[in-house]
Kinemage of the C-alpha trace (Angstrom):
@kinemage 1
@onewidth
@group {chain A} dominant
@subgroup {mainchain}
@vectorlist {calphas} color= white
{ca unk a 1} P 0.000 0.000 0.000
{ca unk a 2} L 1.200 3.885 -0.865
{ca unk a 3} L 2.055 6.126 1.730
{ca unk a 4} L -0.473 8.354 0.361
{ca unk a 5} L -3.317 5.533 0.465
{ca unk a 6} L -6.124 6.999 2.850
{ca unk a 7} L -7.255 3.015 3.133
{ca unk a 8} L -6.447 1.789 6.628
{ca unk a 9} L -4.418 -1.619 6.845
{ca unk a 10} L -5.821 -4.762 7.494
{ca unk a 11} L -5.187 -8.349 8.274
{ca unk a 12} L -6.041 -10.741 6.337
{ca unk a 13} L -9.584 -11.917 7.675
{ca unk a 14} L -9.540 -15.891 9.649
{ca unk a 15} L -12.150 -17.785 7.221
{ca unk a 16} L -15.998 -17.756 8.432
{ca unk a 17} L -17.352 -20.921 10.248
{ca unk a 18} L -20.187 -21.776 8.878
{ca unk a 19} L -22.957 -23.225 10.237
{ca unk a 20} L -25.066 -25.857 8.348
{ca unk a 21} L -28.516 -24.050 7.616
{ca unk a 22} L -30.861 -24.474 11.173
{ca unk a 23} L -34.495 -25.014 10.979
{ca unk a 24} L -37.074 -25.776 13.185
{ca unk a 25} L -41.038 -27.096 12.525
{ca unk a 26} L -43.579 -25.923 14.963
{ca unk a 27} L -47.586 -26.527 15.321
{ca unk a 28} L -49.945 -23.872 15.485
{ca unk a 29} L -51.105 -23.793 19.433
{ca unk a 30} L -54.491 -25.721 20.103
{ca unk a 31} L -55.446 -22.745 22.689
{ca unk a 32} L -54.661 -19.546 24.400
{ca unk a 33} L -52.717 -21.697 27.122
{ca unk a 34} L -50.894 -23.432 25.000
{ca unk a 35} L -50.107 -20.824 22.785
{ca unk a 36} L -48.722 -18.929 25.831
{ca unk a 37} L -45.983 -21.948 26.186
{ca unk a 38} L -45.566 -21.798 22.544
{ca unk a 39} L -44.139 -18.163 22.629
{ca unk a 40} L -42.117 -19.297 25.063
{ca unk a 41} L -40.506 -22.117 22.659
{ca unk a 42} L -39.848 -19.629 19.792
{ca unk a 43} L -38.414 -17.348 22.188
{ca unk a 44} L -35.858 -20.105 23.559
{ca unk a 45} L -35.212 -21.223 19.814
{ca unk a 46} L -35.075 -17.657 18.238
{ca unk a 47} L -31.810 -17.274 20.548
{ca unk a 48} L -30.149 -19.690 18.035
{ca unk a 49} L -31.027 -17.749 15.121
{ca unk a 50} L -32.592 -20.189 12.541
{ca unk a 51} L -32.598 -19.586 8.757
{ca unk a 52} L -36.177 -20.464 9.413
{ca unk a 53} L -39.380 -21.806 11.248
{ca unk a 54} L -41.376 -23.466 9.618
{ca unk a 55} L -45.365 -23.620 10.565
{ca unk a 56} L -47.763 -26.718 9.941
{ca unk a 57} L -51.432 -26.257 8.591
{ca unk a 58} L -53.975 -28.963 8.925
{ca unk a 59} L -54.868 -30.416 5.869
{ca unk a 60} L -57.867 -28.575 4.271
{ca unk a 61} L -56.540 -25.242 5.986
{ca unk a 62} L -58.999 -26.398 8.883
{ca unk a 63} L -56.519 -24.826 11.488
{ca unk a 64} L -55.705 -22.062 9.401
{ca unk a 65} L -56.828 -18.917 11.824
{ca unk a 66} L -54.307 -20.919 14.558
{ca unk a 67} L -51.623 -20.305 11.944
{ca unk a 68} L -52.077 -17.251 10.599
{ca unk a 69} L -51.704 -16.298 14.771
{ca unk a 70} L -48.509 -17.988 15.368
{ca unk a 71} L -47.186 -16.618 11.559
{ca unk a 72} L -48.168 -13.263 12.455
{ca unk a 73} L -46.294 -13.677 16.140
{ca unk a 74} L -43.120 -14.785 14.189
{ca unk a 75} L -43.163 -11.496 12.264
{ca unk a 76} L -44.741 -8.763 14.165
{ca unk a 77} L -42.738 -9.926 17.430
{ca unk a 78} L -39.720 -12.003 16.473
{ca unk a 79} L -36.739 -11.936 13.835
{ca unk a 80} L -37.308 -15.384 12.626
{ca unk a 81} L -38.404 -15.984 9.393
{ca unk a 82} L -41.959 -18.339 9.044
{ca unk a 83} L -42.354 -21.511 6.136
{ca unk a 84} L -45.753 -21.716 6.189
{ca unk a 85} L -46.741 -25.410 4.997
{ca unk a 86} L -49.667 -25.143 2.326
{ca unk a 87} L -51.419 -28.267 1.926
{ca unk a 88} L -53.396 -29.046 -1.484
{ca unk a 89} L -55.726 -31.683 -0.384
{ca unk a 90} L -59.406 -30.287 0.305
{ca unk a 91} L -58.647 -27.418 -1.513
{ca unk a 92} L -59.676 -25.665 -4.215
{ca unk a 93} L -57.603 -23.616 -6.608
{ca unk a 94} L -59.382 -20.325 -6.134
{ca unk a 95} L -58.692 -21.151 -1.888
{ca unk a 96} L -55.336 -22.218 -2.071
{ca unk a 97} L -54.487 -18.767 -4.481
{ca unk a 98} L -56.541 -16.609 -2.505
{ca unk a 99} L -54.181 -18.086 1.462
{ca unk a 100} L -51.113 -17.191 -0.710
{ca unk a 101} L -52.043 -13.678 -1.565
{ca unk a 102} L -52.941 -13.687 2.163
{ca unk a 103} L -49.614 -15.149 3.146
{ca unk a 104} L -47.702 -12.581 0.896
{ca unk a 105} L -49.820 -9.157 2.305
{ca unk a 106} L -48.671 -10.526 5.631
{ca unk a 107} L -44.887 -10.253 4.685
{ca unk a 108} L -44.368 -14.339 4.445
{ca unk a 109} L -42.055 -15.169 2.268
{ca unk a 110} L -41.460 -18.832 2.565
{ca unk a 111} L -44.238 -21.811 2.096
{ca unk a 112} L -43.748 -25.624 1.558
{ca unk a 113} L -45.824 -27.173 -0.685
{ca unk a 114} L -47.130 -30.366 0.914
{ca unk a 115} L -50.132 -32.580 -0.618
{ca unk a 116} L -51.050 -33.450 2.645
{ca unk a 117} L -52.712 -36.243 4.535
{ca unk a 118} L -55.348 -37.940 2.347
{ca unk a 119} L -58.597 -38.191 4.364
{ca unk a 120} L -60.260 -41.969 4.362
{ca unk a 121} L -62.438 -42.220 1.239
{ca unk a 122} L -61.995 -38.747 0.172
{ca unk a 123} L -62.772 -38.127 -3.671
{ca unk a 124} L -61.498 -35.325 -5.267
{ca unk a 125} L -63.770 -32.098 -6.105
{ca unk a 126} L -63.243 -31.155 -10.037
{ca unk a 127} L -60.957 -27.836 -9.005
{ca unk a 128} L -59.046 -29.255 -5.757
{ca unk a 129} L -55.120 -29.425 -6.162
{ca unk a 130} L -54.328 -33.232 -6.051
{ca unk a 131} L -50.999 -33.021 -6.041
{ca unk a 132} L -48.151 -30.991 -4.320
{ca unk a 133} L -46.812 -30.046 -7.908
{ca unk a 134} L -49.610 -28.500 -9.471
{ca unk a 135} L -49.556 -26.547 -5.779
{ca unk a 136} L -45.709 -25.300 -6.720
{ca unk a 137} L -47.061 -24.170 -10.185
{ca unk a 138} L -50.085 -22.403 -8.742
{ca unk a 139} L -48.007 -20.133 -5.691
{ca unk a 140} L -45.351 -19.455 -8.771
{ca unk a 141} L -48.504 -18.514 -10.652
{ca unk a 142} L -49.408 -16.185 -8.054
{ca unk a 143} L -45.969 -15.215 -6.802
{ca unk a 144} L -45.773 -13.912 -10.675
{ca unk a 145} L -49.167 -12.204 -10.472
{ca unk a 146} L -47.360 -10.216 -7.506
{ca unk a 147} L -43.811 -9.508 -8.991
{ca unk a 148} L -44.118 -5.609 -8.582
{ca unk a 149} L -44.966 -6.149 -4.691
{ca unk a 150} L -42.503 -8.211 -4.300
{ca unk a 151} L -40.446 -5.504 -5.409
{ca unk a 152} L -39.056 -8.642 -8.288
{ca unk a 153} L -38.493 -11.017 -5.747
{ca unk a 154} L -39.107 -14.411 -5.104
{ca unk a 155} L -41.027 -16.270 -2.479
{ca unk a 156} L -38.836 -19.660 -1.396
{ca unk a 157} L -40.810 -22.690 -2.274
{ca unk a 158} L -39.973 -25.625 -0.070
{ca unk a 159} L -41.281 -29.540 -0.525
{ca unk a 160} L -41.116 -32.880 0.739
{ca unk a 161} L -38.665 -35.914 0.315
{ca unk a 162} L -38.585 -39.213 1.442
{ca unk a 163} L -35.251 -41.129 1.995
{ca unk a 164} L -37.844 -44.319 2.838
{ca unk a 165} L -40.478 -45.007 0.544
{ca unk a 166} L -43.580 -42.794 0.767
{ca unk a 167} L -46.325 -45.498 1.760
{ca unk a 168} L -48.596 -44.743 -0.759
{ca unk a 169} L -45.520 -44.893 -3.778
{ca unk a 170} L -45.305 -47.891 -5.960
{ca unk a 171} L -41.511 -47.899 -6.235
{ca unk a 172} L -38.337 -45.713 -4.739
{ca unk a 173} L -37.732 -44.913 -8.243
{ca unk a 174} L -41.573 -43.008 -8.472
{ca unk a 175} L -40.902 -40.855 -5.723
{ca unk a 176} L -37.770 -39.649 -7.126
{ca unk a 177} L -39.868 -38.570 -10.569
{ca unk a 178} L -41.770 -37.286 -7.967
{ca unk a 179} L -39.429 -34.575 -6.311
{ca unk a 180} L -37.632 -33.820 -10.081
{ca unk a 181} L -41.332 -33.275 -10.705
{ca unk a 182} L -41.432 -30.701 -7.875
{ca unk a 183} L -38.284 -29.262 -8.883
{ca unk a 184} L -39.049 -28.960 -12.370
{ca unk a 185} L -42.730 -26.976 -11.187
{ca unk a 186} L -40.220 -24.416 -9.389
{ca unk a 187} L -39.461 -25.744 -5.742
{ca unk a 188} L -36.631 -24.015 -4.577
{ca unk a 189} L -35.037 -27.448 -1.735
{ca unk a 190} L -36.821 -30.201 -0.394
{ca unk a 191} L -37.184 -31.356 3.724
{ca unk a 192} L -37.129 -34.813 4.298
{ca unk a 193} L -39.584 -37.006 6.051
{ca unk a 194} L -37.677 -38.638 9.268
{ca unk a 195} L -35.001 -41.501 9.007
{ca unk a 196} L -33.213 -43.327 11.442
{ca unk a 197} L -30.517 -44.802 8.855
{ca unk a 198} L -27.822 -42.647 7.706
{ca unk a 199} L -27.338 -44.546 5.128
{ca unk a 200} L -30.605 -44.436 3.612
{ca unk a 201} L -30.843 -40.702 3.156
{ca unk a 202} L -27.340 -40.766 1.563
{ca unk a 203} L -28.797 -42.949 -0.844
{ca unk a 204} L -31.357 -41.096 -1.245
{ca unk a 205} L -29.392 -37.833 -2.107
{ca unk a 206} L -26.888 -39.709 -4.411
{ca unk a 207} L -29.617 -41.004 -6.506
{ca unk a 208} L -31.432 -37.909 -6.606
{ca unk a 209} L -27.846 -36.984 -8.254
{ca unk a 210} L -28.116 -39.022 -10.492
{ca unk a 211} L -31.454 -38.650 -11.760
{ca unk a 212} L -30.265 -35.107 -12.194
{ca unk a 213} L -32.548 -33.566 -9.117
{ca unk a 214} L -30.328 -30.387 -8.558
{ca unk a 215} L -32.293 -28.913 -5.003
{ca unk a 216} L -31.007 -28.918 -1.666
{ca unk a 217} L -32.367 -32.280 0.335
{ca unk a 218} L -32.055 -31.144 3.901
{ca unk a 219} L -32.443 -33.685 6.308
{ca unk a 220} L -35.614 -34.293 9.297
{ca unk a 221} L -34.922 -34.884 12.330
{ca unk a 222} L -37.255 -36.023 15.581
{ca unk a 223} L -35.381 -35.632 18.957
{ca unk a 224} L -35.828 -39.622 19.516
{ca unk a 225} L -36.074 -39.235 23.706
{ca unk a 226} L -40.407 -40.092 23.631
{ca unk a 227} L -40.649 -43.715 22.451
{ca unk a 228} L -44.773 -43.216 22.029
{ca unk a 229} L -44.049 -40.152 20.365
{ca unk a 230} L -41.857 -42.368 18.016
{ca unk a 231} L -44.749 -45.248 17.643
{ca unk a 232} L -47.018 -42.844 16.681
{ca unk a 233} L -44.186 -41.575 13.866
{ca unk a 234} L -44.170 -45.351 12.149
{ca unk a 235} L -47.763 -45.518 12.282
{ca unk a 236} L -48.074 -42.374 10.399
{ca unk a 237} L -44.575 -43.190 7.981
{ca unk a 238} L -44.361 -46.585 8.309
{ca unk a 239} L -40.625 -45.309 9.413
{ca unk a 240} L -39.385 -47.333 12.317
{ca unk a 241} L -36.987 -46.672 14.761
{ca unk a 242} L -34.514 -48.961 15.715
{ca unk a 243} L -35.384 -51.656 18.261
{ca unk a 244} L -32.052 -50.674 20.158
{ca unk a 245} L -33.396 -47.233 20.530
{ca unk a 246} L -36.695 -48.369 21.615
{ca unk a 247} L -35.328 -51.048 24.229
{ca unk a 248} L -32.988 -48.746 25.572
{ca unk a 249} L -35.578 -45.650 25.907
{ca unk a 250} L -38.381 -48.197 27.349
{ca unk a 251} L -35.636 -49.827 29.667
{ca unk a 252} L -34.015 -46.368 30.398
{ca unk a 253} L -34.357 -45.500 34.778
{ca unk a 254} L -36.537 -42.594 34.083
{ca unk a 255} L -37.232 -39.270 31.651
{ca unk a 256} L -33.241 -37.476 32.581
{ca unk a 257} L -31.913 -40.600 31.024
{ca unk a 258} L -34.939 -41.647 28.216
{ca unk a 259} L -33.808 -37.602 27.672
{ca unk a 260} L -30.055 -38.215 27.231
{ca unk a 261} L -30.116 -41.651 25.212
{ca unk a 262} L -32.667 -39.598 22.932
{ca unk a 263} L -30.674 -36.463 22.190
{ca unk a 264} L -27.367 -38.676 22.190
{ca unk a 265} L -28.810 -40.688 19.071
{ca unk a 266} L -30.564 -37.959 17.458
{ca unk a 267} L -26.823 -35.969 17.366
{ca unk a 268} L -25.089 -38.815 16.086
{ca unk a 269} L -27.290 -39.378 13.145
{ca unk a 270} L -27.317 -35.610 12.431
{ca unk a 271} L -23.458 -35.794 12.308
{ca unk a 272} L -23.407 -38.667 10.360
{ca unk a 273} L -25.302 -37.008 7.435
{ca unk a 274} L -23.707 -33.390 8.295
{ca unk a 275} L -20.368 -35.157 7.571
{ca unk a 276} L -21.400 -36.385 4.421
{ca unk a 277} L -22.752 -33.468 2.684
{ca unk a 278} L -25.884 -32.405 4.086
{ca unk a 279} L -26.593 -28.787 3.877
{ca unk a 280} L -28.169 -28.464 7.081
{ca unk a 281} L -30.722 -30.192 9.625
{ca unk a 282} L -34.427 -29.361 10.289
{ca unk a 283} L -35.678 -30.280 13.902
{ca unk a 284} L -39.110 -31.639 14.459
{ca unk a 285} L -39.505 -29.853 17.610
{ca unk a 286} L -42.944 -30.904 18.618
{ca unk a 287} L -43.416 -27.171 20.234
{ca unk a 288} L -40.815 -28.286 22.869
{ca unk a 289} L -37.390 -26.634 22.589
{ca unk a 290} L -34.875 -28.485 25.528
{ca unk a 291} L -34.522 -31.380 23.509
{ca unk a 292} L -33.994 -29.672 19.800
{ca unk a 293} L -31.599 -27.123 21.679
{ca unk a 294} L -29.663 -29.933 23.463
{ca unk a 295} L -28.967 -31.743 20.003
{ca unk a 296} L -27.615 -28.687 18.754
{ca unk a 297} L -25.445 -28.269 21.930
{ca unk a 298} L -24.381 -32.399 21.206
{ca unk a 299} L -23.437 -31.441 18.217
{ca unk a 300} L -21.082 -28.458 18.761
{ca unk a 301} L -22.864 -26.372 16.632
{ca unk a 302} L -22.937 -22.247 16.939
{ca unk a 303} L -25.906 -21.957 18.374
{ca unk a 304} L -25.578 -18.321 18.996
{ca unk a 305} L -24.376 -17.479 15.357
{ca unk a 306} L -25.815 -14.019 14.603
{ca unk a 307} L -23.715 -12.264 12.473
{ca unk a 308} L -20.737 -9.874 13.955
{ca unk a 309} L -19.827 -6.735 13.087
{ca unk a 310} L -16.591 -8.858 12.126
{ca unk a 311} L -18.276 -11.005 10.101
{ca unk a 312} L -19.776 -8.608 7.537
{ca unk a 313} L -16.180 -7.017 6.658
């Protein structure tokens, strides 16, 4: 540098840890009460600073005045950033465009895309979404309809994956046509449904690579300390857990330990996939933060990674 540079001198800056992307899933709050103790969860995980939190809807939209309350919390009184999960399913497409536009006045910029939970017997009206794809197509069609609002930007359109076979999918192979589908309709990453095998979402990702499926698969995680919490997961996935987690949570001397065998096994199978590749982990949370905040803690992550001063140089 010239003596006559008015530029002050500085060291070369250390590299930037980064942290894999953080996300957490909440449920709208059944009640006042419980929506009290829910504002106390987002508090406790807001202190982490996730990339986002995502919000889950009732298929049909049958909760959605519960969601619109929490979404509205996260951005009137927090800095966290809501997903708000759109189902398709008992929906029409004049409904689904009209909760977008809704979404979008409210300052939302995130939804996933979900097809949701097929009621028993349930036959489809002649303008209800089937799918979640056509649902990606319809939010970009409205998401376009709204460019100047936007000020010409983009909402972030998030979708399922499933390292295990979706129940309801012929073959492995389908549900990968599936999410290129998705992709190809304008999703922006996918969220997987739980696993309890490393190995299968690595397979999973690496023949999503193949196929030529391009998004981000981040990985789902349950904090595996509630072994009816995790019955209730299979009978809804058909995703079991592994009998040696089950034994040792049923066998375990009481909740402190069922507590520490959970979050111990829940880390290890985050690091696992963090190690090879993932681009970040999404915590079922269950509207209970100890447990999603002591995995993160397991794992040696930066939980308090808001951006220095430092950082933005």
């Amino acid at each position: 540098m010239s003596a006559t540079s008015t530029l002050p001198d500085r060291a070369p800056a250390a590299p930037a840890r980064r942290r894999p992307a953080l996300s957490y899933e909440l449920f709208p709050a059944r009640s006042d009460v419980s929506f009290e103790r829910l504002r106390t969860t987002i508090a406790a995980l807001e202190q982490t600073a996730p990339d986002y939190v995502s919000v889950t809807s009732k298929t049909g939209q049958g909760n959605l005045d519960r969601v619109l309350e929490v979404t509205e919390h996260l951005l009137d009184a927090t800095t966290l950033r809501p997903l708000v999960h759109l189902t398709s399913i008992g929906s029409t497409r004049a409904e689904l465009a009209a909760i977008v536009g809704a979404l979008l006045d409210r300052g939302v910029r995130g939804v996933l895309a979900l097809r949701g939970d097929q009621p028993e017997g349930h036959r489809l009206d002649d303008d209800e979404v089937p799918f979640a794809r056509p649902l990606v197509e319809l939010i970009r069609a409205v998401e376009r309809e709204r460019t100047a609002a936007l000020a010409g930007g983009r909402l972030s359109v998030g979708v399922a994956a499933y390292p295990h076979r979706h129940p309801e999918s012929p073959t492995a192979q389908h549900d990968l046509e599936v999410l290129m589908a998705k992709e190809r309709a304008g999703a922006d990453f996918a969220i997987t449904q739980v696993f309890f095998d490393p190995s299968a979402y690595e397979t999973f990702v690496e023949r999503a690579r193949t196929a030529g499926i391009g998004l981000p698969i981040v990985p789902g995680f349950v904090p595996a300390t509630n072994p009816r919490r995790l019955a209730r997961l299979a009978e809804l996935s058909g995703v079991q857990a592994p009998r040696e987690l089950l034994h040792s949570l049923e066998n375990a001397r009481d909740d402190a330990e069922r507590h520490r065998i959970g979050v111990a096994h829940t880390a290890g199978l985050a690091a696992r996939v963090l190690d090879a590749g993932a681009p970040g982990l999404h915590l079922f949370t269950f509207n209970r933060h100890v447990e999603a905040l002591d995995v993160l803690d397991a794992l040696d992550l930066d939980r308090w990674s808001a951006p220095t001063a430092g950082d933005l140089r």
